[in-house]
C-alpha positions in Angstrom: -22.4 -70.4 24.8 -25.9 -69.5 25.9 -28.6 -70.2 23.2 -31.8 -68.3 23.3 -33.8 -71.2 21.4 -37.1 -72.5 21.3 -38.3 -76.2 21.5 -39.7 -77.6 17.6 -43.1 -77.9 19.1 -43.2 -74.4 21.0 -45.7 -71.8 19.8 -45.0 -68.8 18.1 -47.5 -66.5 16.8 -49.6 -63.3 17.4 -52.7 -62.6 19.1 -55.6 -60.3 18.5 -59.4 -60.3 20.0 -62.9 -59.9 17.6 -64.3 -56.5 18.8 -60.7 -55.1 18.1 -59.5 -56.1 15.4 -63.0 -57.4 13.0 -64.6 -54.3 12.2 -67.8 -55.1 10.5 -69.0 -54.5 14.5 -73.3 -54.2 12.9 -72.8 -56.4 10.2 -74.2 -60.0 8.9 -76.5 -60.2 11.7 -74.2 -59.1 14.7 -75.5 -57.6 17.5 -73.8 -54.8 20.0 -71.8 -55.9 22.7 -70.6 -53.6 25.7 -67.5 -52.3 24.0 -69.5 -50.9 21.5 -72.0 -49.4 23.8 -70.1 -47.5 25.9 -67.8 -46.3 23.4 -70.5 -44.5 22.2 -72.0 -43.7 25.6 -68.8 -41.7 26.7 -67.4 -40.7 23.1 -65.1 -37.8 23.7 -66.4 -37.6 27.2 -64.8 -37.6 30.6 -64.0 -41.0 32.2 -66.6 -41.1 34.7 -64.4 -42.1 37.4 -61.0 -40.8 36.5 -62.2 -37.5 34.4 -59.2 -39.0 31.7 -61.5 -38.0 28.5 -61.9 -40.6 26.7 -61.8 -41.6 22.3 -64.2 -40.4 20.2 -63.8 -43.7 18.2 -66.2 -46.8 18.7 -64.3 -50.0 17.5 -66.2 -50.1 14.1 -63.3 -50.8 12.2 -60.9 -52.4 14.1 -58.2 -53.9 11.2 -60.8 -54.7 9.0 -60.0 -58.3 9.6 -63.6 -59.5 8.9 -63.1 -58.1 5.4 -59.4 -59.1 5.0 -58.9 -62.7 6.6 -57.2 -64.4 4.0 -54.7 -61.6 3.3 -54.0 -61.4 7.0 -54.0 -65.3 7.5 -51.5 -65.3 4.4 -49.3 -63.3 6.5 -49.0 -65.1 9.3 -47.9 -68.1 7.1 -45.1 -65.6 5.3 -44.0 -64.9 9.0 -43.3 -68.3 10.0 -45.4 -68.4 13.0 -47.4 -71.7 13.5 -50.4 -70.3 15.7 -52.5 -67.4 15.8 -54.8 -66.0 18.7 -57.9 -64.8 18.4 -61.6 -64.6 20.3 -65.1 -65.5 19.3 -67.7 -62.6 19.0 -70.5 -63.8 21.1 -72.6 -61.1 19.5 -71.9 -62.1 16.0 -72.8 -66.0 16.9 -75.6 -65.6 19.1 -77.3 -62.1 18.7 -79.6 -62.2 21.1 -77.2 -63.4 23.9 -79.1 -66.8 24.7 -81.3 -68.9 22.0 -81.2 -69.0 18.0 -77.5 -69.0 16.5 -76.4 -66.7 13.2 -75.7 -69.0 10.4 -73.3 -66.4 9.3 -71.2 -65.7 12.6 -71.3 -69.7 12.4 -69.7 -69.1 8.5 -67.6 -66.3 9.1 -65.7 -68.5 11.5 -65.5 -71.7 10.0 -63.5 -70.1 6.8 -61.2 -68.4 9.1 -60.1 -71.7 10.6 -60.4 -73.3 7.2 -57.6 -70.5 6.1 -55.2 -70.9 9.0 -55.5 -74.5 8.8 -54.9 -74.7 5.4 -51.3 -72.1 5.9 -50.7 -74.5 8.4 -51.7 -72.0 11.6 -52.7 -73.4 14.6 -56.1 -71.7 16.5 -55.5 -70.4 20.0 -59.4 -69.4 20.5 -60.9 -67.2 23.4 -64.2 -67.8 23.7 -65.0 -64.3 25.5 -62.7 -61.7 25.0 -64.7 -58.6 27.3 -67.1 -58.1 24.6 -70.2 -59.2 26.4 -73.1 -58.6 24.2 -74.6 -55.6 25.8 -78.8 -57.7 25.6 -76.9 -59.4 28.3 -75.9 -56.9 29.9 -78.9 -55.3 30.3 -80.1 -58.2 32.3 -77.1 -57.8 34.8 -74.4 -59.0 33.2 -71.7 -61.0 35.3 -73.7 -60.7 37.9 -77.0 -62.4 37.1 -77.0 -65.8 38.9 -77.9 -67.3 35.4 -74.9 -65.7 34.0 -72.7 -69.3 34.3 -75.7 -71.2 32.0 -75.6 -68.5 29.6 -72.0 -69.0 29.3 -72.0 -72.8 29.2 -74.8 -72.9 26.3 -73.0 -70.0 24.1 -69.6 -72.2 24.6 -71.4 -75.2 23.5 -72.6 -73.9 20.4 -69.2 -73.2 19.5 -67.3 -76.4 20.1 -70.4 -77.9 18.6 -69.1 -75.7 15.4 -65.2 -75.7 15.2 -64.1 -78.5 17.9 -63.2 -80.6 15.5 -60.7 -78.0 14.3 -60.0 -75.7 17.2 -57.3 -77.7 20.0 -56.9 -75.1 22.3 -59.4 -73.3 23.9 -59.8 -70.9 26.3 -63.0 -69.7 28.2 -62.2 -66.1 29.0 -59.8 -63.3 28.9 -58.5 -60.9 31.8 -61.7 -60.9 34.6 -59.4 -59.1 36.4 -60.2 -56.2 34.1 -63.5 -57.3 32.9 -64.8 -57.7 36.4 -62.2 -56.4 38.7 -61.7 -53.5 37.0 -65.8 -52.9 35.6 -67.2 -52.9 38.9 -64.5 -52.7 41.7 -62.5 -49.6 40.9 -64.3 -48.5 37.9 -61.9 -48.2 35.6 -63.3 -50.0 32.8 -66.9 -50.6 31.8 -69.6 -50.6 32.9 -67.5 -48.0 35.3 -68.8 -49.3 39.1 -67.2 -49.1 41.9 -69.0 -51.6 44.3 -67.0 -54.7 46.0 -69.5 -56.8 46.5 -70.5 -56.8 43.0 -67.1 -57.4 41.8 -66.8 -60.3 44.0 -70.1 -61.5 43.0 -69.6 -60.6 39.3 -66.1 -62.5 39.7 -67.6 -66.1 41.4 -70.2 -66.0 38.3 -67.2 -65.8 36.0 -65.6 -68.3 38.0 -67.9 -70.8 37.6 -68.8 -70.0 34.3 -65.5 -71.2 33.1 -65.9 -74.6 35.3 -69.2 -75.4 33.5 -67.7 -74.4 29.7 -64.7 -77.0 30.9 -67.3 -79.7 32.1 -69.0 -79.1 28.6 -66.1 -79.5 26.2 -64.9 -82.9 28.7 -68.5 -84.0 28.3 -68.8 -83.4 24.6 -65.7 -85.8 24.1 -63.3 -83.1 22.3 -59.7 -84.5 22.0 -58.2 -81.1 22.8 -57.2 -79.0 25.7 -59.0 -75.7 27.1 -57.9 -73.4 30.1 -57.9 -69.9 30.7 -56.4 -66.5 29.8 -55.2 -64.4 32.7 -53.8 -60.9 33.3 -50.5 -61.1 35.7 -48.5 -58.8 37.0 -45.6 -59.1 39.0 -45.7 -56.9 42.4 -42.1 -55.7 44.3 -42.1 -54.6 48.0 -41.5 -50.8 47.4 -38.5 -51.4 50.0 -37.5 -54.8 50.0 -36.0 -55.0 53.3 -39.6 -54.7 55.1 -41.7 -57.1 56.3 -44.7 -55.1 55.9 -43.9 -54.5 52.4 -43.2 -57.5 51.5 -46.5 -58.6 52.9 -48.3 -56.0 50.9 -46.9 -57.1 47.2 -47.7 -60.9 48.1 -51.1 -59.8 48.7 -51.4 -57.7 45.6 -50.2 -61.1 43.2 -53.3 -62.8 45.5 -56.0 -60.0 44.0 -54.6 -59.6 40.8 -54.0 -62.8 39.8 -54.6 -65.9 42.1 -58.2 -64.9 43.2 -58.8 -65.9 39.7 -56.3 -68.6 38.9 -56.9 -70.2 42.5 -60.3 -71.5 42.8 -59.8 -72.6 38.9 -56.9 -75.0 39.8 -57.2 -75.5 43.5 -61.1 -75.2 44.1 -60.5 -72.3 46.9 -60.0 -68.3 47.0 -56.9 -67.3 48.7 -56.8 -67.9 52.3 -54.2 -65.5 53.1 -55.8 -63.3 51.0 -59.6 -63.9 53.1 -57.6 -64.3 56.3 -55.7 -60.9 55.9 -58.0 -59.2 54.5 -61.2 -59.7 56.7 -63.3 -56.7 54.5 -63.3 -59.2 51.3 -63.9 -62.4 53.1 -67.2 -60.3 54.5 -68.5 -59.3 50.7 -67.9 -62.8 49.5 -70.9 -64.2 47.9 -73.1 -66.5 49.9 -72.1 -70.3 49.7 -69.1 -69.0 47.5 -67.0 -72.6 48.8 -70.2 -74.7 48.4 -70.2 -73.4 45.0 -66.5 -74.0 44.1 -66.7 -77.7 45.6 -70.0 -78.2 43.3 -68.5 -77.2 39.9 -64.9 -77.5 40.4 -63.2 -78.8 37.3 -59.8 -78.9 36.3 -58.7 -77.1 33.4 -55.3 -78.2 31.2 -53.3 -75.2 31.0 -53.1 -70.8 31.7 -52.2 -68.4 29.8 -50.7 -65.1 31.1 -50.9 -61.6 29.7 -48.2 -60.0 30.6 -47.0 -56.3 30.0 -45.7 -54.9 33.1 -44.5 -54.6 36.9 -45.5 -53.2 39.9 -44.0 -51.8 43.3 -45.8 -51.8 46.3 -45.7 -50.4 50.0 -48.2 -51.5 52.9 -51.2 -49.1 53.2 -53.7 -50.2 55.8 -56.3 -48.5 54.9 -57.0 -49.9 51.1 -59.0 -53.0 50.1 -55.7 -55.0 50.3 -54.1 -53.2 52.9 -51.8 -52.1 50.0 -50.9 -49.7 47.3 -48.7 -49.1 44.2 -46.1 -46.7 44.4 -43.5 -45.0 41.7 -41.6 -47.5 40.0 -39.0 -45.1 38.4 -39.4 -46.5 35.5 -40.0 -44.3 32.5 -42.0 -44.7 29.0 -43.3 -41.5 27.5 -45.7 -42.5 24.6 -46.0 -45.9 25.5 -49.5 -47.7 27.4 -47.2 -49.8 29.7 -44.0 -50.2 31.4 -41.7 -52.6 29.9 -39.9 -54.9 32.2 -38.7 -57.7 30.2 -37.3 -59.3 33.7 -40.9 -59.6 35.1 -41.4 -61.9 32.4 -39.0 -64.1 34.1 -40.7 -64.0 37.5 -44.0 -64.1 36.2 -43.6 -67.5 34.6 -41.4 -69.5 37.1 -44.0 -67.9 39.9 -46.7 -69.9 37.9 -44.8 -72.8 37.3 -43.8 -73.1 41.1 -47.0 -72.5 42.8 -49.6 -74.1 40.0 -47.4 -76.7 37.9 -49.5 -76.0 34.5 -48.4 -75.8 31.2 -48.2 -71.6 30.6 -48.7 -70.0 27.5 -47.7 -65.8 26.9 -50.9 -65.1 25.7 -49.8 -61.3 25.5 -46.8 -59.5 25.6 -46.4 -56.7 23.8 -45.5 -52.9 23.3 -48.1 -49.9 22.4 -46.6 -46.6 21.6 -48.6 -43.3 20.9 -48.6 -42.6 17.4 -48.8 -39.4 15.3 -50.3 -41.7 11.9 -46.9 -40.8 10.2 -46.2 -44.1 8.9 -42.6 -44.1 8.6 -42.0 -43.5 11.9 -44.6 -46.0 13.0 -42.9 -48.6 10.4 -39.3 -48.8 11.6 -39.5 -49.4 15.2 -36.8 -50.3 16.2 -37.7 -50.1 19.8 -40.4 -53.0 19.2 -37.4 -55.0 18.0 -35.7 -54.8 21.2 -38.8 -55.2 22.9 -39.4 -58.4 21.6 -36.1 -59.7 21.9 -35.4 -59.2 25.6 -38.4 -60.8 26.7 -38.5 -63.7 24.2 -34.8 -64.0 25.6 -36.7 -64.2 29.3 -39.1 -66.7 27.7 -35.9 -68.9 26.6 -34.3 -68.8 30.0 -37.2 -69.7 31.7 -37.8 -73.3 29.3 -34.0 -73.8 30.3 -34.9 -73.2 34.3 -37.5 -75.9 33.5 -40.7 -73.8 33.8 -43.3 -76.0 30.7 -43.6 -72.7 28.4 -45.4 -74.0 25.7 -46.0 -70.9 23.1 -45.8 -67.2 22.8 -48.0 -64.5 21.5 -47.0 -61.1 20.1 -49.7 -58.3 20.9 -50.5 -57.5 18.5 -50.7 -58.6 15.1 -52.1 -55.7 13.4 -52.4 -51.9 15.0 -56.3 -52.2 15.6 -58.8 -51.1 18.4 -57.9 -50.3 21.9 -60.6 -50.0 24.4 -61.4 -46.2 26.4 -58.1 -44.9 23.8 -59.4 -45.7 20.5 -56.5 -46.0 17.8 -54.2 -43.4 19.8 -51.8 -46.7 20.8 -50.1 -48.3 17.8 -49.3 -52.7 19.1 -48.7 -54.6 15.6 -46.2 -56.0 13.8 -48.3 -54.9 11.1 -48.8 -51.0 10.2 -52.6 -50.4 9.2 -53.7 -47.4 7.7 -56.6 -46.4 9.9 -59.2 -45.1 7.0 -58.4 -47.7 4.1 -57.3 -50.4 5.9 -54.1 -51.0 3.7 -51.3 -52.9 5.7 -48.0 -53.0 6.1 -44.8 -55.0 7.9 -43.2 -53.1 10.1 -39.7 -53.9 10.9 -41.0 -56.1 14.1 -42.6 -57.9 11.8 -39.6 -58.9 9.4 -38.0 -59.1 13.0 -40.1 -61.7 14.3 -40.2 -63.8 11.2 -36.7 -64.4 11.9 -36.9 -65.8 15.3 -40.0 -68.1 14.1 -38.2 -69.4 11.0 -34.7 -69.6 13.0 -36.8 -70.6 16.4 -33.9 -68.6 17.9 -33.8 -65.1 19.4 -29.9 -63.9 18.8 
């Protein structure tokens, strides 16, 4: 009989980032990053791209976890999981984007890790989760050449403060949607739509993240850092032709391996640059000299992963391709579940990179009305979770070196451009007073962490 079970030392815990789930966003020192800036820019405004209108809530409050650490840190323990995911507010450690650090960003932090230490959590920590701090910005952003130094002496400063307890580290979360997304299709802020920036702001990140790994190797840390990646899986829209087929394998290359690539291989796609002759001309000057100059090698990725795509062969996009319906239907929820993508996703990055991988985010966000025993006994979550940590189990058994998974997320908290309209946790918060709550996911998951079995 098939066992769905986990290895003792595989990871199992939740995930959250510090702009969405802290609160406390002008507090003790901390300065504004970009979230904050252009939620208030476009509160209750159209999208200026899309014309979706967008929340009228800034992520102020988030779960109150700045306030509440300790109670929420104490829960994780009850739960069973043995690691916990969370990011670094640049803002709150280093106002001013560059120069004199907060003591008390510096503080705040240290007694968090303190706390899950002490309940026996293990830190995951993302140094950047898109919360830029808008000072930065201002002065270009991603796309100021200087952009990679600013990075490397923010990342020092932390492993300077909490190496000696923080083992796994990662530089930076999703530049597909930071970068890709903020100034290539404009989706997400700062809302451009210009190529060459994208590409530009993307090399920056690139090598950003080669000079924070150079740092920690040089600064003699015993632990391991990587990267945080969005992934989704892309199916030819009809299977049977070539063209098709051609266009999903190039939409995995933009999506995901023109950012994992040159981190593990020291190059951009060539099929990808080859096929695509309009990218390879937007391509920042001396991109490869670049790469070969900083290259580093990083010890593991971590994948976000929430849904699928389907894709036909369109000549006349970017990547000579384009989504299509994928007759799958979630009314009320942000994304698609597919629990079999899971699968794919992970023996795809296994095959092709040979890294350790990590689910750094999985996880199911439904539209809620605030009515709190509805939003408490989701039962949908339940399955949710089970079919893909069942995915997760069959791909260990195929081989593939999964070494954790994170719920997203812990607690209902912040979402960026829909406010609190999309309910994630395992945790029920009550959006005005902060007061919490287990939902049945939560008493859910605790079993499969305690048992380190999914039934």
């Amino acid at each position: 009989m098939f066992e769905f079970a986990f290895p003792k030392d595989f990871l199992l815990g939740t995930a959250n980032s510090s702009f969405q789930s802290e609160g406390a966003w002008d507090r003790d020192g901390k300065s504004m990053n970009v979230i904050d800036h252009y939620a208030r820019l476009y509160a209750g405004k159209a999208h200026p791209n899309t014309g979706r209108i967008l929340t009228e809530f800034p992520p102020d409050d988030g779960c109150f976890f700045y306030d509440n650490y300790e109670a929420y840190i104490e829960d994780m323990a009850k739960t069973g999981q043995n690691v916990y995911r969370l990011s670094l507010s640049w803002c709150r450690i280093i106002p001013t984007g560059v120069g004199e650090v907060n003591p008390k960003g510096i503080e705040f932090y240290s007694k968090v890790f303190d706390k899950m230490l002490s309940c026996g959590i293990t830190p995951f920590v993302d140094l950047l989760h898109w919360d830029l701090p808008q000072c930065l910005q201002e002065q270009g952003g991603y796309l100021n050449p200087a952009f990679p130094e600013w990075f490397e002496a923010y990342a020092r400063v932390c492993f300077r403060a909490f190496g000696d307890r923080v083992k796994l580290w990662s530089t930076s979360n999703e530049s597909v949607v930071t970068v890709g997304s903020g100034y290539g299709t404009g989706g997400f802020p700062p809302y451009k739509k210009d190529r060459r920036l994208m590409l530009q702001g993307t090399h920056n990140v690139i090598l950003s993240h080669f000079r924070a790994v150079r740092a920690y190797r040089e600064m003699g840390f015993d632990g391991q850092i990587g990267i945080v990646h969005a992934i989704t899986p892309c199916y030819p829209a009809e299977p049977w032709v070539p063209e098709d087929i051609d266009a999903a394998e190039r939409s995995v290359l933009n999506r995901f391996d023109f950012y994992m690539g040159p981190m593990t291989e020291g190059k951009y796609p060539q099929k990808l640059l080859d096929e695509c002759p309009n990218i390879e001309a937007l391509m920042p000057e001396g991109y490869q000299v670049d790469l070969d100059k900083w290259f580093a090698p990083m010890d593991f990725v971590g994948v976000n992963y929430y849904n699928s795509a389907r894709v036909r062969y369109e000549p006349k996009t970017f990547t000579k391709s384009t989504g299509v319906e994928n007759f799958y239907t979630a009314p009320g929820q942000k994304f698609v579940a597919y629990p079999a993508g899971l699968l794919d996703v992970l023996t795809y990055v296994w095959q092709r990179y040979g890294l350790p991988v990590y689910i750094s985010e999985n996880g199911m966000g439904v539209e809620s009305d605030n009515d709190e025993e509805t939003d408490c006994h989701d039962n949908f979550r339940i399955e949710y979770l089970r079919e893909h940590l069942r995915m997760v189990a069959r791909a260990i058994k195929l081989g593939v070196g999964v070494k954790g998974y994170f719920y997203w997320n812990d607690a209902d908290s912040y979402e960026t451009q829909s406010g609190y309209l999309y309910r994630f946790g395992l945790t029920w918060v009550d959006r005005k007073t902060g007061r919490r709550r287990w939902k049945d996911s939560r008493y859910y998951f605790s079993k499969v962490c305690k048992a380190r079995m999914v039934d």
